[in-house]
VOMIDREN-878729 format. One line per field, with one value per residue: residue number from 1; x, y, z of N, C-alpha, C, O, CB in turn; residue in one letter. Coordinates in pm, 1 decimal. Glycine has a CB too. Example, Ala and Ser with C-alpha at 12.3 -4.5 7.8 and 13.67 -1.06 7.14 Angstrom:
resi c(1 2)
n.x c(1319.0 1285.0)
n.y c(-569.0 -225.0)
n.z c(780.0 708.0)
ca.x c(1230.0 1367.0)
ca.y c(-450.0 -106.0)
ca.z c(780.0 714.0)
c.x c(1320.0 1290.0)
c.y c(-330.0 3.0)
c.z c(780.0 787.0)
o.x c(1423.6 1340.9)
o.y c(-331.9 113.8)
o.z c(846.5 803.9)
cb.x c(1130.8 1408.4)
cb.y c(-447.3 -59.8)
cb.z c(904.6 572.5)
resn c(a s)
***
This chain:
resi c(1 2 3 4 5 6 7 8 9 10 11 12 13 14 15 16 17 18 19 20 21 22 23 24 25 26 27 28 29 30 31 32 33 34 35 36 37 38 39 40 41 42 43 44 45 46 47 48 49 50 51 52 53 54 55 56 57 58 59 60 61 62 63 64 65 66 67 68 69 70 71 72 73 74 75 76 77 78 79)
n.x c(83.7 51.9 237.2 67.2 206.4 320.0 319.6 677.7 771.0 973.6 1219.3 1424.9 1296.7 1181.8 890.3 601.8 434.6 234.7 266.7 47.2 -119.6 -130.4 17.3 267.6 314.4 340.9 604.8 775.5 733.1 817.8 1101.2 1173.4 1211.0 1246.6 1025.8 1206.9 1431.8 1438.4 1516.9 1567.4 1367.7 1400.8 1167.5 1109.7 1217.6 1239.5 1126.1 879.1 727.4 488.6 336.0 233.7 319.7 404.5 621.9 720.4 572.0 542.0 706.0 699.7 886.7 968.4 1144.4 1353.6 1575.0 1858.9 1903.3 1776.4 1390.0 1188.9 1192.5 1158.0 1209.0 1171.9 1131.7 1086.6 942.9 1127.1 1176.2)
n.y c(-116.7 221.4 477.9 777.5 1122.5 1369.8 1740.4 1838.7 2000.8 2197.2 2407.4 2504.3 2503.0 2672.8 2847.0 2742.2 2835.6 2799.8 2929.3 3158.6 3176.5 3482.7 3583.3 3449.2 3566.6 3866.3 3845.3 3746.5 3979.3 4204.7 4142.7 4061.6 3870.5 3516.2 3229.2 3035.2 3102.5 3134.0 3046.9 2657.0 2383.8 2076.2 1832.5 1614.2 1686.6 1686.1 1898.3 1979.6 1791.9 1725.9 1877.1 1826.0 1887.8 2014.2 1957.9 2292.3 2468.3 2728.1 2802.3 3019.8 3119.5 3183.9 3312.9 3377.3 3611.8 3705.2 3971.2 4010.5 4017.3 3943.3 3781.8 3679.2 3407.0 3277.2 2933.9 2714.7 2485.4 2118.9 1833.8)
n.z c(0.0 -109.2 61.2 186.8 137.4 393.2 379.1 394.2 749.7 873.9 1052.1 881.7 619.6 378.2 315.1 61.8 -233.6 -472.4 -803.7 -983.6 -1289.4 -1428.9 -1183.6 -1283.3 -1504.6 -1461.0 -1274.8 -1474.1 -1695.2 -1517.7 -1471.5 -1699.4 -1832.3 -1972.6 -1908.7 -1893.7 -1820.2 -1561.6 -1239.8 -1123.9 -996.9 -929.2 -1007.1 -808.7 -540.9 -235.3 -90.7 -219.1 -316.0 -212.1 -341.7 -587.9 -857.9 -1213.8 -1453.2 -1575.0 -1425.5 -1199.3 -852.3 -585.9 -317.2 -11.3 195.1 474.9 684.4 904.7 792.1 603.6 619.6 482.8 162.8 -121.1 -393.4 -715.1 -879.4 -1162.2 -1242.3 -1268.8 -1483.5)
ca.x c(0.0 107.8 184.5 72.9 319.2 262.5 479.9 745.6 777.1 1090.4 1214.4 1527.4 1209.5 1092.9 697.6 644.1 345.8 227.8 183.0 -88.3 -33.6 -120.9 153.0 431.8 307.3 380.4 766.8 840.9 704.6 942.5 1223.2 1227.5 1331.6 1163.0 1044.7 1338.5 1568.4 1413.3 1627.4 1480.5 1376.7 1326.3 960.8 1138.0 1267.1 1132.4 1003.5 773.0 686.7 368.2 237.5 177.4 322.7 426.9 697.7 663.3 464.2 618.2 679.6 733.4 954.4 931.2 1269.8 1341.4 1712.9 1891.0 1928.1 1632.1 1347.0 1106.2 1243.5 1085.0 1262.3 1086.0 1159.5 1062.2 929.6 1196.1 1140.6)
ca.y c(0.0 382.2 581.8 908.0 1236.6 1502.4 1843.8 1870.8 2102.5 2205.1 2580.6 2521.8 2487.8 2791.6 2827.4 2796.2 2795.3 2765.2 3068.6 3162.1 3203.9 3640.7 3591.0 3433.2 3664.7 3967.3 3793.5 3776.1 4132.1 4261.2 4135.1 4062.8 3731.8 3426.3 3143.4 2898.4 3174.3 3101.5 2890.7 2554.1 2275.8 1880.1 1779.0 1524.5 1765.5 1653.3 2009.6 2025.3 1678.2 1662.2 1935.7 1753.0 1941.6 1928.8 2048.8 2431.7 2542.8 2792.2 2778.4 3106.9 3051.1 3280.3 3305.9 3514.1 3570.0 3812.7 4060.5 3993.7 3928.1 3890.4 3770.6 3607.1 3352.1 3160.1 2811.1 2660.6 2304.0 2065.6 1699.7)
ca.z c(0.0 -92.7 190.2 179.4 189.0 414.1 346.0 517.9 823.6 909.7 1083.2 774.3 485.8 389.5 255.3 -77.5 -295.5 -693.0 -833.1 -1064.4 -1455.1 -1375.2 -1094.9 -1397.2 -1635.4 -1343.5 -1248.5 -1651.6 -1701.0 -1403.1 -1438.1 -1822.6 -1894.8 -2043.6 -1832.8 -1915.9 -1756.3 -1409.3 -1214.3 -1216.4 -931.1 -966.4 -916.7 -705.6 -494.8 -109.9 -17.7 -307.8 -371.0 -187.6 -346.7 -738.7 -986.1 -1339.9 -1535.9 -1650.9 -1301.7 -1083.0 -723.6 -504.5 -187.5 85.1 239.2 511.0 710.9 992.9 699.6 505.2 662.2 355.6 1.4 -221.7 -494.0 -791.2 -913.6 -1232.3 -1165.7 -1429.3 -1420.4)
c.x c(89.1 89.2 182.1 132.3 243.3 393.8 559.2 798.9 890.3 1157.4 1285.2 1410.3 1216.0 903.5 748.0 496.1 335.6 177.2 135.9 -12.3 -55.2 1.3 290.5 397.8 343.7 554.0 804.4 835.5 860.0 1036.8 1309.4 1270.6 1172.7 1168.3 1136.9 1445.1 1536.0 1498.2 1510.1 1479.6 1318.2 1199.1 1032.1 1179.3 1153.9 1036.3 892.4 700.3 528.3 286.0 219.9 181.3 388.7 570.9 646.2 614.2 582.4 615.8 752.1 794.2 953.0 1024.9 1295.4 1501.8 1752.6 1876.6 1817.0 1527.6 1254.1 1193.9 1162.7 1174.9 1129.2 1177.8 1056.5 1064.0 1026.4 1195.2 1320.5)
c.y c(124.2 436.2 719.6 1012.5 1350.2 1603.0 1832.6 2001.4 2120.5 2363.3 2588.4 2551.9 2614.7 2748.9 2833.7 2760.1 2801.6 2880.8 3015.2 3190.4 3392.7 3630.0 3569.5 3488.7 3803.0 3941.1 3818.4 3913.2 4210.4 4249.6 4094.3 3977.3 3612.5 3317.0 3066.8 2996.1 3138.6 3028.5 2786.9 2449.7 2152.9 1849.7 1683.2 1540.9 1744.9 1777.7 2017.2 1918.7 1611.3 1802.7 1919.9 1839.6 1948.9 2003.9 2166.8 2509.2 2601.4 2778.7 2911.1 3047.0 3185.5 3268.4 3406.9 3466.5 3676.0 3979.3 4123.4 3913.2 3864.8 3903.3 3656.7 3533.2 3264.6 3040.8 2806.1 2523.2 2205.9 1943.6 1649.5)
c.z c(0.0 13.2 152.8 236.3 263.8 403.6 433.3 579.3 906.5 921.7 951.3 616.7 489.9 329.3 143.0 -97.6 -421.4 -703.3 -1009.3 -1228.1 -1440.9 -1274.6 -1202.1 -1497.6 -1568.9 -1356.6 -1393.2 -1666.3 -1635.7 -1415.1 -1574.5 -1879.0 -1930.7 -1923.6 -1799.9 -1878.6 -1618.6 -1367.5 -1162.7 -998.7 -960.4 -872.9 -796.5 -623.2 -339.2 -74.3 -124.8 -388.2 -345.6 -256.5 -571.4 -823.9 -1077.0 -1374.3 -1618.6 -1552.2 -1255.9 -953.7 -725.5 -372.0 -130.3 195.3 360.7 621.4 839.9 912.3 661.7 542.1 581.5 219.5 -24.7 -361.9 -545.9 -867.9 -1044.9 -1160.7 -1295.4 -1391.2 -1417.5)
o.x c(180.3 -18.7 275.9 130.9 143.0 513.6 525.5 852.8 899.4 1153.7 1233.1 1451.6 1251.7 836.4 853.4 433.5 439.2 81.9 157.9 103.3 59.5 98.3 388.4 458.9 392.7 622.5 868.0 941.6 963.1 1105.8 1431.6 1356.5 1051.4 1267.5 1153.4 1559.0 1636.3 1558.5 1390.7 1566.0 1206.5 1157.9 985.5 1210.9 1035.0 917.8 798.3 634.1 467.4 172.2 197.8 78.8 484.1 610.9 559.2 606.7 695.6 507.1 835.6 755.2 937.7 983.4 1256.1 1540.8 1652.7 1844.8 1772.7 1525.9 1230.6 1249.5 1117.5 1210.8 1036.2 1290.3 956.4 1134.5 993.5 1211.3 1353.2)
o.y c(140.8 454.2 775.6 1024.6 1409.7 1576.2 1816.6 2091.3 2055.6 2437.6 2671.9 2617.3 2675.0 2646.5 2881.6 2685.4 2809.7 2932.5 2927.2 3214.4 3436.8 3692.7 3644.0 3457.9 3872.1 4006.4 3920.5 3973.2 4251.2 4343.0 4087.9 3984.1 3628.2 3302.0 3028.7 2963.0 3108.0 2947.4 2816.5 2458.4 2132.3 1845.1 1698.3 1437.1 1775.6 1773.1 2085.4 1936.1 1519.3 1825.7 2010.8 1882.7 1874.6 2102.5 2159.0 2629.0 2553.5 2734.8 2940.7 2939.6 3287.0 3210.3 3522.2 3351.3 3737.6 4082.0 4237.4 3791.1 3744.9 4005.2 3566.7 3618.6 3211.5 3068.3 2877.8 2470.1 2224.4 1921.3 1539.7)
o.z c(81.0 69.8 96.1 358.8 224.5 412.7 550.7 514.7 1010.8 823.6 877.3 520.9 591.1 316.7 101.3 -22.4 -487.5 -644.9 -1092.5 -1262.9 -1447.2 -1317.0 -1206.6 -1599.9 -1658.2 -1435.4 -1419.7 -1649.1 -1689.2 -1374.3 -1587.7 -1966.9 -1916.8 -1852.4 -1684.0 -1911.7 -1554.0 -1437.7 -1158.2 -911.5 -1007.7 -757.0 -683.6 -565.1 -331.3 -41.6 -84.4 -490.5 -400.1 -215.5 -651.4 -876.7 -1054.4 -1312.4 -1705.4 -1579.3 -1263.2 -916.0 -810.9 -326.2 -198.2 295.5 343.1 640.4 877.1 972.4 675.6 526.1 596.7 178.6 46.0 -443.0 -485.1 -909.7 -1044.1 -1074.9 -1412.6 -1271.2 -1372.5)
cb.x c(-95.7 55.4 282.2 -3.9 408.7 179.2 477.7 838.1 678.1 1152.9 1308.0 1646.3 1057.9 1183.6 545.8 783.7 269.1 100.5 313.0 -216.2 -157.5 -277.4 149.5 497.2 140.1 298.8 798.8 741.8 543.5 958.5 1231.9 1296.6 1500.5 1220.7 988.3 1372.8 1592.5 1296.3 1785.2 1618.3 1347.8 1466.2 791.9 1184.7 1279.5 1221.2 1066.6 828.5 787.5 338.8 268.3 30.9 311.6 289.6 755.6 543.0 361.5 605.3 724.7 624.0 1118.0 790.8 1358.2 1149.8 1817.4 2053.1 1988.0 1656.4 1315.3 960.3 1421.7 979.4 1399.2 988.1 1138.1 1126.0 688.8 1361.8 1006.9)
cb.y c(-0.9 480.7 579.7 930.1 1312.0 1510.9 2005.5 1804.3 2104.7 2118.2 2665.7 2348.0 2413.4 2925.7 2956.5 2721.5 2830.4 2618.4 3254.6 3313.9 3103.7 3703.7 3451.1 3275.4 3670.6 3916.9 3608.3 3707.5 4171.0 4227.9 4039.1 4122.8 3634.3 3378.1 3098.9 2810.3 3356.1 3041.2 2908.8 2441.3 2301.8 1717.0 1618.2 1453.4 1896.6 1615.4 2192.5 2120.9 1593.1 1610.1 2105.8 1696.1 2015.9 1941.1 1975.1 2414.4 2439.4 2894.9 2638.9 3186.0 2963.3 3264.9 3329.4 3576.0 3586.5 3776.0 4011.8 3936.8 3954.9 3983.9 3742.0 3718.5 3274.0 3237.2 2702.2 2694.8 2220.7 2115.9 1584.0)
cb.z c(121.2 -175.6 324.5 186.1 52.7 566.9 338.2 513.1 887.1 818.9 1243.7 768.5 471.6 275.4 283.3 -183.5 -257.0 -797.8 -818.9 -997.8 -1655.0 -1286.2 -963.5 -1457.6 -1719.3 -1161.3 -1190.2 -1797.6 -1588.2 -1292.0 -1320.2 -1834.8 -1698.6 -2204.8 -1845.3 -2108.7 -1779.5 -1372.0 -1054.0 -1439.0 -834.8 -905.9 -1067.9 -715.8 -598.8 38.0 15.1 -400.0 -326.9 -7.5 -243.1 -751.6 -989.4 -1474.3 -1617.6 -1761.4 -1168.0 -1081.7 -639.1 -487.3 -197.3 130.5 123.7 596.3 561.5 1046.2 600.7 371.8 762.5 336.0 -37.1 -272.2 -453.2 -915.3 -787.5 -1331.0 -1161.9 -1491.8 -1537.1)
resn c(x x x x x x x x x x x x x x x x x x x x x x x x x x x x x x x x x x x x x x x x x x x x x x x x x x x x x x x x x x x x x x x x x x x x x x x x x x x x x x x)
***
């Protein structure tokens, strides 16, 4: 029997979620570059594995540090 994933929660993770096709049409706009310039993460990639998605989707990460307490990075999903 499949066991089912739950995300994993960890203080080191940061959040992340799927942004919208208006959200990667916004990031492209801004910053001027073509999707396939994004830097890239493997669907198989544990933090983002329970949340089912394809090659081409974006993920937002929500990073934050002593410095910086809000940043924001995007991922390309790449199988």
């Amino acid at each position: 029997m499949a066991e089912e994933q739950t995300p994993i929660k960890h203080q080191l993770i940061p959040k992340q979620e799927v942004c919208t096709e208006e959200e990667i049409s916004e990031i492209l706009t801004k910053y001027n570059i073509k999707l396939e310039q994004l830097p890239s993460i493997s669907v198989k990639d544990p933090s983002i594995a329970t949340l089912d998605l394809e090659h081409g989707a974006v993920i937002k990460i929500h990073r934050s540090s002593k410095t910086e307490p809000n940043s924001l990075f995007y991922r390309m999903v790449v199988e």
